[in-house]
N, C-alpha and C positions, 0 to 999 in steps of 0.2 A: 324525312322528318328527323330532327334531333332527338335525340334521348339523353337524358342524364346517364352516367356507364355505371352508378352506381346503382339505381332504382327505378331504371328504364323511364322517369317520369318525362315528358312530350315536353321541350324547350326550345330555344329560338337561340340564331347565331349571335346574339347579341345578349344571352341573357350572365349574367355575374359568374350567378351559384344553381342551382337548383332550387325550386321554390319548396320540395318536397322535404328533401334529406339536406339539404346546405352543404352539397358537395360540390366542390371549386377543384381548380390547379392547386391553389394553396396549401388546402387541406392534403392532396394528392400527395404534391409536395413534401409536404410533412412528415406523412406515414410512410413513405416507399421509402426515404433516404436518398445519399447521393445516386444523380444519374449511372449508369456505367456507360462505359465507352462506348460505340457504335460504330463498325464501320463504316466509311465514306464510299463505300462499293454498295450500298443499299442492302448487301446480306451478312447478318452479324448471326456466329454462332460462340453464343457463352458460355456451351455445354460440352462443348469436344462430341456430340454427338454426329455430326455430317461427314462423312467422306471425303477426300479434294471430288472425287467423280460424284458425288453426289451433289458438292458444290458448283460444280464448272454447269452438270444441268440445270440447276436453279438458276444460276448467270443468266443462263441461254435466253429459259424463257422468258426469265426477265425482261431481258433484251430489248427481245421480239416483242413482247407487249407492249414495252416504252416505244418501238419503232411503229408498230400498228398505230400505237395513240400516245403521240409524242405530248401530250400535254398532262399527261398523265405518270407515274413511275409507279412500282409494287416496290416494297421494302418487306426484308423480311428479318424477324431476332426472334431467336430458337434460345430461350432460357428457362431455366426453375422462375416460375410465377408463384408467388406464395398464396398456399390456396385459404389464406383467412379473406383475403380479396377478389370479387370476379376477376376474368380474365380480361374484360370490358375496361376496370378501373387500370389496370397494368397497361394497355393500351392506349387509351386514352392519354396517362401521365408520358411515358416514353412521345406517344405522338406529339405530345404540344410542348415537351420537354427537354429531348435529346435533341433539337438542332437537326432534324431526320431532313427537311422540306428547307428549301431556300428560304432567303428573310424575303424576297418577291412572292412568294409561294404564303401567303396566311390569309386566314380568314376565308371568304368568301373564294380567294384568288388559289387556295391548296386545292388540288384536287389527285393528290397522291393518296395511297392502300398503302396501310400497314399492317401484314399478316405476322402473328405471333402464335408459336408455339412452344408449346409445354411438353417435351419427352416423357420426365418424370411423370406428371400430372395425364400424361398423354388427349391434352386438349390442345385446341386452337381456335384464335377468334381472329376478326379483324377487326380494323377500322377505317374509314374514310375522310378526307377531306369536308370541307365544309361545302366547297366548291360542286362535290360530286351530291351531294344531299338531297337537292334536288329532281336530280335523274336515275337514282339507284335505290328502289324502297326498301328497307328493314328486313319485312321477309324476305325477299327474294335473297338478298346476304345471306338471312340464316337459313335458306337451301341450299344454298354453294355449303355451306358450313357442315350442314347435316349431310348431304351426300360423301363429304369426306373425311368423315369420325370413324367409318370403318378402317379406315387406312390407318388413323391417329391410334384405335383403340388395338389395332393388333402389331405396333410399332412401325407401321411401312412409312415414316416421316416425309422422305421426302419426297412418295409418288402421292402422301397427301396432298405436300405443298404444289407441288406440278398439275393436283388437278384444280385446287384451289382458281390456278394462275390460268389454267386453260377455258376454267367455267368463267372468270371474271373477263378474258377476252370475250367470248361469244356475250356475254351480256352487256359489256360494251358497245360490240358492234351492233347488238340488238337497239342498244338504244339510240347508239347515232343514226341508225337508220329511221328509227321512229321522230327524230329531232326536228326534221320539217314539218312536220304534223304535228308535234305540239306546239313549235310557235307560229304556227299559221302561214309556213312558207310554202307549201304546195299550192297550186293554185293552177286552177283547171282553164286553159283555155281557150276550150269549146263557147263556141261564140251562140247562144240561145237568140230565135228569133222571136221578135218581143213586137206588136200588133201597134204601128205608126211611128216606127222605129225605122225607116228606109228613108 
């Protein structure tokens, strides 16, 4: 299900603004100011807070989950979020702003994460494609999330983002496993004998 990032109200990929708060890109726009840069490597740190061996890990499992589920990529940008704003609304604007996702990649067709984290603030959220919407509900995000606030809130950054990465594989594979059964591709068949049917 969509959410507004500003007021979590329940929207459709197709909808403007929010019907609730009349919150857009625009607006977004507006109030954050210019984008900043982003690197093309999928991991941007604005904070000087990562290690190179802190980074080369996050690489990794990058990687790996882009190789697991190549239709898929995790991005990750480690900056001061200003906290007059959720961390939802910083998200959301960077995602559909910074040029993160191919111009193939929009709408319905994105189905890249973008995890962001706040040192200072010592938070982090994510977000999803439009594409993943679908197949990945709300809560279950925000238990990957809650399970790795311990990590956030006593500074261990980047085994939070590592677990972030390793809970969002298993729940990937969780759900490509379930993907036959919900569009009704399984199909049994055991032949039933049925009374003047020979």
């Amino acid at each position: 299900m969509i959410q507004c990032p500003y007021c979590r109200t329940a929207l459709t990929e197709t909808s403007a603004s929010c019907p609730q708060c009349n919150f857009d890109l625009a607006r977004a726009n507006a109030v954050m100011g210019p984008v900043p840069r982003l690197s093309a490597n999928g991991l941007t740190d604005l904070t000087g807070t990562l290690e190179p061996a802190d980074e080369r890990r996050l690489h990794a499992a990058m990687r790996t989950f882009h190789r697991r589920f190549p239709q898929s990529k995790i991005l990750v940008v480690v900056s001061h979020f200003a906290a007059q704003f959720p961390l939802s609304v910083h998200l959301f604007w960077l995602f559909n702003s910074a040029g993160l996702s191919a111009q193939a990649n929009k709408l319905g067709n994105n189905r890249d994460i973008l995890i962001g984290v706040d040192p200072h603030g010592r938070r982090a959220g994510l977000t999803i494609g439009y594409g993943l919407e679908p197949f990945l509900r709300q809560e279950t995000l925000d238990g990957i999330l809650e399970r790795a606030m311990p990590q956030f809130s006593s500074g261990e950054f980047t085994a939070g983002m590592l677990d972030i990465i390793d809970s969002l594989s298993r729940l990937f594979e969780s759900v490509s496993l379930e993907l036959p059964d919900t569009f009704g591709l399984r199909q049994s068949f055991a032949v039933e004998e049925q009374a003047g049917d020979y």
